[in-house]
C-alpha positions as a printed NumPy array, in Angstrom:
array([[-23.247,   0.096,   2.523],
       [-19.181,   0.393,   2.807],
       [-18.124,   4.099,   2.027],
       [-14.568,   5.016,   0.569],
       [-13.336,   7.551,  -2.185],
       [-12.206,   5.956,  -5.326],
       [-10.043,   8.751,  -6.283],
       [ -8.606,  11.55 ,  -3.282],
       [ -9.164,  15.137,  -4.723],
       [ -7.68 ,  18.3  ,  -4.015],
       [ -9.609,  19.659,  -1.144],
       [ -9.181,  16.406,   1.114],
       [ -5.387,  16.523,   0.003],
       [ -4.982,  19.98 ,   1.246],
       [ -7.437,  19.252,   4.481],
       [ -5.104,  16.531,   5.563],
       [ -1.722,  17.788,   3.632],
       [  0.472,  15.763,   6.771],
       [ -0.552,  12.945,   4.58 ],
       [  1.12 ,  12.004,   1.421],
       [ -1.654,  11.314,  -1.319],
       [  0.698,  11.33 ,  -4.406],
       [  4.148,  12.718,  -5.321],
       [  3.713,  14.808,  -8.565],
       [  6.933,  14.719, -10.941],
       [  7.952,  15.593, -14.361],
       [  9.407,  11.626, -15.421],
       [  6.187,  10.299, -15.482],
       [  6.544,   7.694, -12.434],
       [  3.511,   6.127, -10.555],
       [  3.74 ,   3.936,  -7.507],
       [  2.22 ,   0.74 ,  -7.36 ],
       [  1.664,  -0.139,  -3.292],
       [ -0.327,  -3.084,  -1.759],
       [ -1.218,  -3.616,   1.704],
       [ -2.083,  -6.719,   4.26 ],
       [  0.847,  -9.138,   2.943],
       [  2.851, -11.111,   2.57 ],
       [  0.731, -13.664,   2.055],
       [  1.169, -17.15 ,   1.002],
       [  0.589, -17.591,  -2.609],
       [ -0.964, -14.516,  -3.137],
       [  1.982, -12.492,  -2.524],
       [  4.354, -14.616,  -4.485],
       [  1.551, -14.536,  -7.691],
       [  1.866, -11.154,  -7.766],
       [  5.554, -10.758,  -7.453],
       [  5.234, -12.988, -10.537],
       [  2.706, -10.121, -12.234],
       [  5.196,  -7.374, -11.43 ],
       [  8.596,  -9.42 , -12.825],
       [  6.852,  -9.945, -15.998],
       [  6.801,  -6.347, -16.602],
       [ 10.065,  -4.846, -15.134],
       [  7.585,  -2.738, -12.245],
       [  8.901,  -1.901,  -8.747],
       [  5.604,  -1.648,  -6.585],
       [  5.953,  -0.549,  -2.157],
       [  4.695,  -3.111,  -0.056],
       [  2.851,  -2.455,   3.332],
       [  3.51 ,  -5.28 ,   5.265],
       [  1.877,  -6.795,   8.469],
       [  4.799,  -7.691,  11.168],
       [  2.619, -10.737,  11.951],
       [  2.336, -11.459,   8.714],
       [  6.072, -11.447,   8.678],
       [  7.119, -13.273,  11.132],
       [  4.387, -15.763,   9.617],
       [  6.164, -15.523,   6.368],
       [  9.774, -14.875,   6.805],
       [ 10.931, -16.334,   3.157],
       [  8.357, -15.133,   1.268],
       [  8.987, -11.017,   2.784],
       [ 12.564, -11.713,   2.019],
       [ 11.853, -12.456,  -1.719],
       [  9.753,  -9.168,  -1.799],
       [ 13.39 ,  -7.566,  -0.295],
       [ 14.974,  -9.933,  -2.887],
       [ 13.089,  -8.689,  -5.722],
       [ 14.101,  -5.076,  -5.165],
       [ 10.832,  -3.584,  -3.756],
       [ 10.14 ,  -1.451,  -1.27 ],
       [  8.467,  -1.833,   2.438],
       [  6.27 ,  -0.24 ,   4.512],
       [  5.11 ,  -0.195,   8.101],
       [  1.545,  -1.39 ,   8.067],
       [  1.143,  -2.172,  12.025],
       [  2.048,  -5.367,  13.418],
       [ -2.206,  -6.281,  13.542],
       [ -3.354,  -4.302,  11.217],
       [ -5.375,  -1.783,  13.665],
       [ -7.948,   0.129,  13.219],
       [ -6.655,   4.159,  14.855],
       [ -9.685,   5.408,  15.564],
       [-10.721,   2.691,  17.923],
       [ -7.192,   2.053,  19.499],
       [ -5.619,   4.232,  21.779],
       [ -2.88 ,   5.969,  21.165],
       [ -0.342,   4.122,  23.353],
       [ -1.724,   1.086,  22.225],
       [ -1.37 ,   2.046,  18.414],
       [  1.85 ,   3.116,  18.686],
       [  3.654,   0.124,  20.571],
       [  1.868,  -2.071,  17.67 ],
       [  3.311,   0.032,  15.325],
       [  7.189,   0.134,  17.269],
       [  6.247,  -4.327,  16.803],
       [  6.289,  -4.341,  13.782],
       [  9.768,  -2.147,  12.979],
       [ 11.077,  -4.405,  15.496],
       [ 10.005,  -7.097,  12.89 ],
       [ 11.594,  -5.065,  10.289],
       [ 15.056,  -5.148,  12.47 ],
       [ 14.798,  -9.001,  12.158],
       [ 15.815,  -8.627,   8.741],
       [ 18.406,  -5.645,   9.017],
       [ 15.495,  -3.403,   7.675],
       [ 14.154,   0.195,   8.86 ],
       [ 11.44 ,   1.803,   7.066],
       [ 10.36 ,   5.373,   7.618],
       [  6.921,   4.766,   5.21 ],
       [  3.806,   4.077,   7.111],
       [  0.228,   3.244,   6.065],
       [ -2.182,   3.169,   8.356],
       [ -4.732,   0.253,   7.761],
       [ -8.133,   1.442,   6.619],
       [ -6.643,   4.945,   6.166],
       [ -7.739,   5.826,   9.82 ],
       [ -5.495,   6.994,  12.371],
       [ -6.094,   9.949,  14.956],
       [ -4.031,  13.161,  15.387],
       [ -2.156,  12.294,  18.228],
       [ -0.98 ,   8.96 ,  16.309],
       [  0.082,  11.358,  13.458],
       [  1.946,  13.425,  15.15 ],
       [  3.466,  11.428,  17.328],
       [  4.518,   8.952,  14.085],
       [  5.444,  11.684,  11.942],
       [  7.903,  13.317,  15.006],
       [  9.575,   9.572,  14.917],
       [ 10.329,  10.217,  10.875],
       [  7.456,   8.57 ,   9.491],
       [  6.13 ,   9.425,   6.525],
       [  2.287,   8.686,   6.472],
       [  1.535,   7.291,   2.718],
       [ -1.96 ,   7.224,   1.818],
       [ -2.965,   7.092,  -1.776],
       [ -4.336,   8.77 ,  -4.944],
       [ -6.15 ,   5.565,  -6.865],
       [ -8.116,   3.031,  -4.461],
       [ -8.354,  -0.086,  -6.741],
       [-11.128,  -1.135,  -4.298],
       [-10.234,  -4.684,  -4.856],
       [-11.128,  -5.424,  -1.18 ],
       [-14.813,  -4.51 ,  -1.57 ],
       [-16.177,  -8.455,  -2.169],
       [-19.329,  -6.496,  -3.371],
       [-17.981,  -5.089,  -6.242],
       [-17.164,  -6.666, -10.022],
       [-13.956,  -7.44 , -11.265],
       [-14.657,  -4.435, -14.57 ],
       [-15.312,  -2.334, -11.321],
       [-12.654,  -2.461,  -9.584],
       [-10.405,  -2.329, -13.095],
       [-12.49 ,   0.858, -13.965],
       [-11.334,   2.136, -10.445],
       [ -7.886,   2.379, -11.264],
       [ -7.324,   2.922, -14.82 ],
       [-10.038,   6.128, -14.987],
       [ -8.061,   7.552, -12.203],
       [ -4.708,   6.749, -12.755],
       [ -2.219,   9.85 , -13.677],
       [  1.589,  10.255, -13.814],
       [  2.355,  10.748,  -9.506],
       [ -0.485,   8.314,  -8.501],
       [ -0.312,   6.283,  -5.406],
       [ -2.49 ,   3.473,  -6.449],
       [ -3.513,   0.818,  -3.337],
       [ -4.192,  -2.872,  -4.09 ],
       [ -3.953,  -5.631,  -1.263],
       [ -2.172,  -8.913,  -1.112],
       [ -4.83 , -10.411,   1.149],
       [ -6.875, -13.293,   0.247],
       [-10.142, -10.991,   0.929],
       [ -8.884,  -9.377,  -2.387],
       [ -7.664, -11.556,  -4.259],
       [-10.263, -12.435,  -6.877],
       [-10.738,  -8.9  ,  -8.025],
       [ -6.645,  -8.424,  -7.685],
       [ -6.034, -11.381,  -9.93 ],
       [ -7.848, -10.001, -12.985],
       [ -7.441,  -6.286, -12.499],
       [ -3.704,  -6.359, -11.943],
       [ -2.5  ,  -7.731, -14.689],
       [ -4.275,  -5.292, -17.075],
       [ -3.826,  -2.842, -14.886],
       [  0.261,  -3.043, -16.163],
       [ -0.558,  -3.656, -19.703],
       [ -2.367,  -0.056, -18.988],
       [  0.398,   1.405, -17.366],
       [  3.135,   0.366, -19.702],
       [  1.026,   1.019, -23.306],
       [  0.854,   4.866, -21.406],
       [  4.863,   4.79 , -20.979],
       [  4.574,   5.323, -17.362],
       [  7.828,   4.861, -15.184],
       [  7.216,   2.323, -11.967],
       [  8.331,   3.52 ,  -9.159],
       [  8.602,   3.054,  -5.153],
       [  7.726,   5.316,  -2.809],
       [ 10.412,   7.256,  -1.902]])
């Protein structure tokens, strides 16, 4: 059975505070972010979602994905949202070393570079990394984003009112809410996002990237 928190609360938050979960503010702003992309189709169908309602969203981006999908990461660039480092192969921390984990990491702002880009936002994928790689990221300048709201939308096992559920019981002005432009996610993504922006805008919350 997979295990993962829907919804991060205060004591893991202040157990691992060298992690950002959420950034709390007065203007009502939540930050859409997806992770795995860009990926053909996928990735363009939900730059589509996000035009039709005037949201920004942060991107986590794969570098091989990138240099698999050089156009379609410049129209995310185009379209005025932000990127994030997401490893170049999407590796797991706690069973990479740290030397390892960090060179994949330095290939995939090297990808970034390709494009004129430098991003100091990093995910790490499945939320796992080890100390040393935190430190040791964090002392380059990274910030290490995790999140507030897990839409789930990965989880193959769950139904589409699930993952939907997931986010909109959760979701408060400062969120961090994950979704992932994979194909793995996509038929959960594809009915849950676009209600999950009617949501957001009948609330009057302000999209926002990650800062």
């Amino acid at each position: 059975m997979r295990f993962y928190w829907i919804k991060t609360n205060s004591l893991i938050k202040w157990i691992f505070s060298k992690y950002v979960w959420d950034i709390p503010n007065a203007e009502n702003k939540i930050y859409l972010s997806f992770d795995d992309g860009p990926t053909p189709e996928i990735t363009n169908w939900v730059l589509e979602q996000l035009q039709k309602h005037n949201a920004t969203a942060t991107f986590f981006c794969l570098g091989k994905n990138i240099e698999d999908q050089p156009l379609l990461f410049e129209k995310i660039i185009q379209s005025k949202h932000a990127v994030g480092n997401h490893t170049f192969n999407h590796l797991n921390g706690w069973k990479t070393t740290t030397k390892e984990y960090l060179r994949n990491v330095k290939d995939c702002a090297k990808t970034f570079s390709k494009f004129g880009l430098k991003t100091n936002l990093f995910r790490p994928p499945y939320g796992k990394m080890n100390n040393a790689q935190l430190d040791a990221l964090k002392k380059q300048g990274y910030k290490i984003i995790m999140w507030d709201v897990l839409s789930a939308d990965f989880d193959t096992s769950i139904s589409q009112e699930k993952c939907l559920k997931n986010v909109i019981s959760n979701i408060k002005p400062g969120s961090i809410i994950i979704f992932h432009d994979s194909v793995k996610a996509f038929q959960n993504l594809k009915y849950t996002l676009p209600k999950v922006l009617e949501f957001i805008d009948q609330k009057k919350y302000q999209y926002a990237t990650i800062p």
